[in-house]
N, C-alpha and C positions, 0 to 999 in steps of 0.2 A: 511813443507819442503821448502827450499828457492830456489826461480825459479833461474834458471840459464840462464844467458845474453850470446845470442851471440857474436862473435868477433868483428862484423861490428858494432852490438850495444853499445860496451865496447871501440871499438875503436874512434865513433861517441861520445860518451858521454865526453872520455879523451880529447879530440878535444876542444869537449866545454867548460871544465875546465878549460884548459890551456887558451881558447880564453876571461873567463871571468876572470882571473887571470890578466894577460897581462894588458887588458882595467881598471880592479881597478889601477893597480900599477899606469899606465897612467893618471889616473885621481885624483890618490891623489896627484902626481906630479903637476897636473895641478892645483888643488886646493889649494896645496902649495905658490905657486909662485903668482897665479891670482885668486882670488877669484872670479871674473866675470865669469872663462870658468867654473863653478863647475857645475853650472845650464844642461851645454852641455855634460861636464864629466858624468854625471850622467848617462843622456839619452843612452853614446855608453856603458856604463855600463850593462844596461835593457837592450838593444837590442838584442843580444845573447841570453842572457835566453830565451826574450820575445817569438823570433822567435821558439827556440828550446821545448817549452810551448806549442806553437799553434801547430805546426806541417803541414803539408799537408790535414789532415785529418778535419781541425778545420773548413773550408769554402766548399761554393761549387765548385764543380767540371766547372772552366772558360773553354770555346769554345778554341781550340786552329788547329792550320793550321793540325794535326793529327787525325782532323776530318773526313778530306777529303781523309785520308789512313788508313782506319779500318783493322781490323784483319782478315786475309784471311778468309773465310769458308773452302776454301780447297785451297792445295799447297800454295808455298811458293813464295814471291814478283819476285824473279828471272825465277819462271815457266811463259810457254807461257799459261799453260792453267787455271791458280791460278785465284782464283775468292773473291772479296768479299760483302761488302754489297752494297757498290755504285755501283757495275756491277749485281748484284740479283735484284736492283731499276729499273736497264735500261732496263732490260729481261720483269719484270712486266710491266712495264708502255707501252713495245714494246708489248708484248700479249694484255694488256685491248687497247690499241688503234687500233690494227688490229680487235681485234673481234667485235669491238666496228662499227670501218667502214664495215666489212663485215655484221654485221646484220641492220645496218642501210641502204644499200646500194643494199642487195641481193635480195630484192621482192620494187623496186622503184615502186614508185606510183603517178598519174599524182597533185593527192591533199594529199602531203606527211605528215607524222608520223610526231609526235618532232625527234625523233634520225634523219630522214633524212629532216626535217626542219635545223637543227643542221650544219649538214653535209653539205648541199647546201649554207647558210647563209656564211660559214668558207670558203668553196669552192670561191663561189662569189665574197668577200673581200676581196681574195688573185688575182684574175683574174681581178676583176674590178678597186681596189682600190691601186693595188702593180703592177701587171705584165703590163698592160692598159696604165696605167695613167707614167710610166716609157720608155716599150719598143712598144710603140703603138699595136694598134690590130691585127697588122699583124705579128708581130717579138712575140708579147706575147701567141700565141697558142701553139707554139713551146716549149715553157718554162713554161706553168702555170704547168704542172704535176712536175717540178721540185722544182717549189717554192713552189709548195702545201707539196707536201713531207718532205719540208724544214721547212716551217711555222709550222705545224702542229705536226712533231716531236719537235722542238724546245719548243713550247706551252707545250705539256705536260708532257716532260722531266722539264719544270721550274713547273712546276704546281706539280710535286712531294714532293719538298720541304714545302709543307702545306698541306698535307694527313696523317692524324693518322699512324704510323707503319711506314712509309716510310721516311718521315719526314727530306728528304734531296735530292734537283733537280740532277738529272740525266746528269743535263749538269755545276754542281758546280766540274768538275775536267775536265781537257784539253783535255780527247782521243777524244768524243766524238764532242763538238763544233770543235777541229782541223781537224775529218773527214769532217762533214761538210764544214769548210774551205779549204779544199784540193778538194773538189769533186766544190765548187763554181770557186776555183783557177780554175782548169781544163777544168770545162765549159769556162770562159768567152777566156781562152786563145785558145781552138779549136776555140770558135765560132767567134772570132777576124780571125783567121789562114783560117776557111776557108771563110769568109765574104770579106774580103782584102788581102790574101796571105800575104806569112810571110814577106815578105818584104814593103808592104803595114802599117799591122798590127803594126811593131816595130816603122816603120817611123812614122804615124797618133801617136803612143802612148809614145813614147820617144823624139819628135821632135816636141813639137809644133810650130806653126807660128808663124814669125815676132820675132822671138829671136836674139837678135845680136850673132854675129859668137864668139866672145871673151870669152864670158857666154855660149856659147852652149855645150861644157863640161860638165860643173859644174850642166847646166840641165836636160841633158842625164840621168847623172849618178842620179839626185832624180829623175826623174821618171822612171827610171830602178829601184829602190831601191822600190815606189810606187807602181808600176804595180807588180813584182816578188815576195814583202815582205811584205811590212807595210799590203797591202790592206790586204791577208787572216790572216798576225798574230793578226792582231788590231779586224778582225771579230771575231775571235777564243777569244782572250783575254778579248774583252768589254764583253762577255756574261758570262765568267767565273768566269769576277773579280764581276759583279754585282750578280751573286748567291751565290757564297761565302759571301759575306759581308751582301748576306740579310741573309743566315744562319744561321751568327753569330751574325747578331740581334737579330734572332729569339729565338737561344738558350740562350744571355743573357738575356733575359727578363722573359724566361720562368721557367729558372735557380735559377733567383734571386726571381722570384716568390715564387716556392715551399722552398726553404732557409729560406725566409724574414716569410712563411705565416705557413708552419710545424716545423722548425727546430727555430728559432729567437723569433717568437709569444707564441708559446707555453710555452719556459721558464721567461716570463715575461718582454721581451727586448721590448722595447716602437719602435726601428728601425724596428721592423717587421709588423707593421701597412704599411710600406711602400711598402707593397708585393702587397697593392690595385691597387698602379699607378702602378708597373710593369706588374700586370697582364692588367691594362686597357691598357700599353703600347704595350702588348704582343699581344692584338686583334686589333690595331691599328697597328702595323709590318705587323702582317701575311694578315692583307685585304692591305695594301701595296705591301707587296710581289706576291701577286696576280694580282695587276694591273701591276707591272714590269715584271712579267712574260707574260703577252699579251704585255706588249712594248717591251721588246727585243726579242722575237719571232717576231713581226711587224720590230724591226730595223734591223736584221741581215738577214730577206725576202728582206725588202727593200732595203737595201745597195747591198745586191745581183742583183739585177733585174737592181741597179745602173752599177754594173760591166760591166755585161750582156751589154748593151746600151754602154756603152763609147766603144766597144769591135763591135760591130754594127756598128757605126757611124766610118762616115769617119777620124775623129779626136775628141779628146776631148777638 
């Protein structure tokens, strides 16, 4: 019995009749006249079929920014309470790092465990080597629970994007880094307001010294612009554009991998030998990916504790 073609399919297929119709008539014309363009005639000839031959289907499936907006698990994009896999990542990764510090943390010991070796080590380097060495030891007590909070969620929100099954950071879409930059926003501008009073705070931070009065406009209004805007969106933005793009390292490499080494290899194509260097590429990303996630969890602590301090001080 003979299958019967849907309309889109019938109408798709007419589409490409006509479109290789069109390009011969074109190219005999062309051939006619010049026999140089016959070479090029040809080629828009093939094209059409070529494309319509291969289909969607014929390669693997490339990374694309729809990554980053999976398919609800429940409700729909317009619900407040719709949920999908990149907010299921941030709920895991928020449960194993709480249980994680409470059983490291709940029976402390004067000659401590690895979990609370761990835990002290992370603690320290955020108090010694961020909070310390930016807002001195006297302005950094006040703030180390805050950067700790910061560093720490950050760390292993990136560090999901290289765990089996998860296999995408918790901080590679905006909700998240942009709370954190609202709650940094928030801090450094109370702690300006109540360090200097509000009129103190705007002056030291919109006004600096020895500006000429002609230009003092035109500097107001950037560092109104610095202080209000760039500082928390460029926090928000540097952290989300770098785990996207490691991402999507990660999945072309791993991509092309299985393609190049089950799908290419196996039917005798000499290109899929090259699934070697993407997989050696693919464990070279991901221990990359790993150390950029301990540097922008340290960059977006640090520029924080930056804020904090210009926000303290009598001027920047």
């Amino acid at each position: 019995m003979p299958r019967s073609r849907s309309p889109e399919h019938g109408s798709t297929q007419t589409a490409t009749d006509t479109s290789v119709a069109q390009t011969q008539m074109f190219a005999s014309g062309v051939c006619a006249h010049d026999p140089q363009e016959c070479t090029l005639s040809t080629a828009l000839t093939l094209a059409p079929v070529f494309a319509d031959s291969q289909g969607e289907e014929s390669g693997p499936h490339m990374p694309t920014i729809d990554d980053f907006f999976p398919p609800m698990i429940w409700g729909e994009y317009d619900d407040w309470w719709a949920f999908d896999r990149i907010m299921f990542v941030r709920v895991v990764v928020t449960v194993v790092l709480v249980l994680f510090l409470f059983l490291a943390v709940r029976r402390a010991k004067l000659v401590p465990g690895r979990a609370q070796s761990v835990v002290e080590m992370g603690l320290d380097f955020v108090r010694v080597q961020i909070a310390e060495q930016t807002l001195g030891k006297e302005h950094a007590k006040k703030y180390v629970p805050m950067l700790s909070v910061i560093f720490f969620t950050i760390l292993v929100m990136n560090l999901a994007g290289v765990v089996p099954f998860l296999n995408i950071a918790g901080t590679s879409r905006a909700g998240l880094p942009a709370l954190l930059a609202v709650w940094v926003f928030g801090a450094y501008l109370v702690a300006g307001f109540k360090m200097q009073g509000g009129r103190g705070y705007l002056k030291s931070q919109l006004v600096p010294a020895g500006v000429p009065a002609p230009l003092l406009p035109l500097i107001v209004l950037i560092e109104a612009l610095t202080v209000f805007l760039i500082r928390p969106v460029t926090l928000m933005l540097r952290l989300v554009a770098n785990m996207m793009a490691g991402h999507i390292m990660l999945v072309l490499c791993y991509v092309g991998t299985d393609y190049m080494l089950l799908t290419l290899l196996p039917e005798g194509n000499p290109l899929g030998a090259v699934g070697a260097l993407t997989f050696a590429g693919a464990i070279f990303i991901t221990l990359f990916e790993v150390f950029v996630a301990v540097l922008q969890a340290f960059i977006f602590t640090l520029l924080s504790s930056i804020y904090l301090n210009f926000s303290l001080e009598e001027s920047h």
